[in-house]
N, C-alpha and C positions, 0 to 999 in steps of 0.2 A: 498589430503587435505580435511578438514575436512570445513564444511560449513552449517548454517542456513538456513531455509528458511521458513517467517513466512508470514502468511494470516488470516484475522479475518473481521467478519461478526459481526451485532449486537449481534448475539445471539450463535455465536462460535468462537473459533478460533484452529486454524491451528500449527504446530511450528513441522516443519521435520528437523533433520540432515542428510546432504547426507556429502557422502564422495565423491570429483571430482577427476577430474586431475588438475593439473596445467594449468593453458592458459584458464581456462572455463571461459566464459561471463557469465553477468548475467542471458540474454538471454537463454543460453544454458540449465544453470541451472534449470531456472523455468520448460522449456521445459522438462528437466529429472526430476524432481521434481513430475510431476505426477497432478500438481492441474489444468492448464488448461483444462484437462479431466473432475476433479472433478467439477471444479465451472465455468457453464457455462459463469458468469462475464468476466473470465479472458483472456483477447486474446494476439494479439502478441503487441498490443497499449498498455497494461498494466504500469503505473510509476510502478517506480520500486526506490527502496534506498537500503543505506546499512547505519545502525544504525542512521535512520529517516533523514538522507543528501541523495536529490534523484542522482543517476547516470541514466546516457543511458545505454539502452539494450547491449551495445557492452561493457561494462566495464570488466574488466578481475575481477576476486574476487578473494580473498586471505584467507588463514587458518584464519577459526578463524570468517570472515565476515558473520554478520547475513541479509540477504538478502530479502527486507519486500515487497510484492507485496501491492500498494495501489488502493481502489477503487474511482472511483469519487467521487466529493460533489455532493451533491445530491441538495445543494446550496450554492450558491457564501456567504462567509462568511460575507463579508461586507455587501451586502445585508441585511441578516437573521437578521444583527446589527441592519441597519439600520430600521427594520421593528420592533424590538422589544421597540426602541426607540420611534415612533410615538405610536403603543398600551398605552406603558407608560404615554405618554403625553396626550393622548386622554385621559384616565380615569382617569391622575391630572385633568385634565379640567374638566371634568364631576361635579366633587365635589364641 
């Protein structure tokens, strides 16, 4: 069976087709896939989805499934909100 497997950097990205067997996890996958090698980043903790809905490492994948290894935030999203919210505020208030 035929299968995706996409990774991206700010300044790259990735996108291999492999062909599996039937029964392969996603786990497996990535592992033949070849980029744990390539991108020190990626270990065996790596999230993992298959068209941006994350699954676990033991997921079996299906023909066709593009299989997206993701990196951390690099910050909590709510956070980043909350912090661009006071900047704003701070320099209405200035004026």
């Amino acid at each position: 069976m035929r299968v995706e497997i996409a990774y991206a950097l700010p300044d790259q990205q990735v996108l291999l087709a492999l062909d599996l067997a039937p029964g392969t996890t996603a786990a497996e996958a990535l592992r033949l896939s070849g980029l744990p090698q390539r991108f020190a980043d990626i270990d065996d903790a790596a999230a993992l989805g298959i068209f941006g809905r994350r699954v676990e490492a033991t997921q079996i994948l299906q023909a066709g499934d593009r299989l997206e290894v993701y990196r951390p935030l690099r910050a909590d999203p709510k956070e980043a909100r909350r912090e661009r919210v006071r900047r704003t505020r701070a320099q209405r208030d200035r004026r």
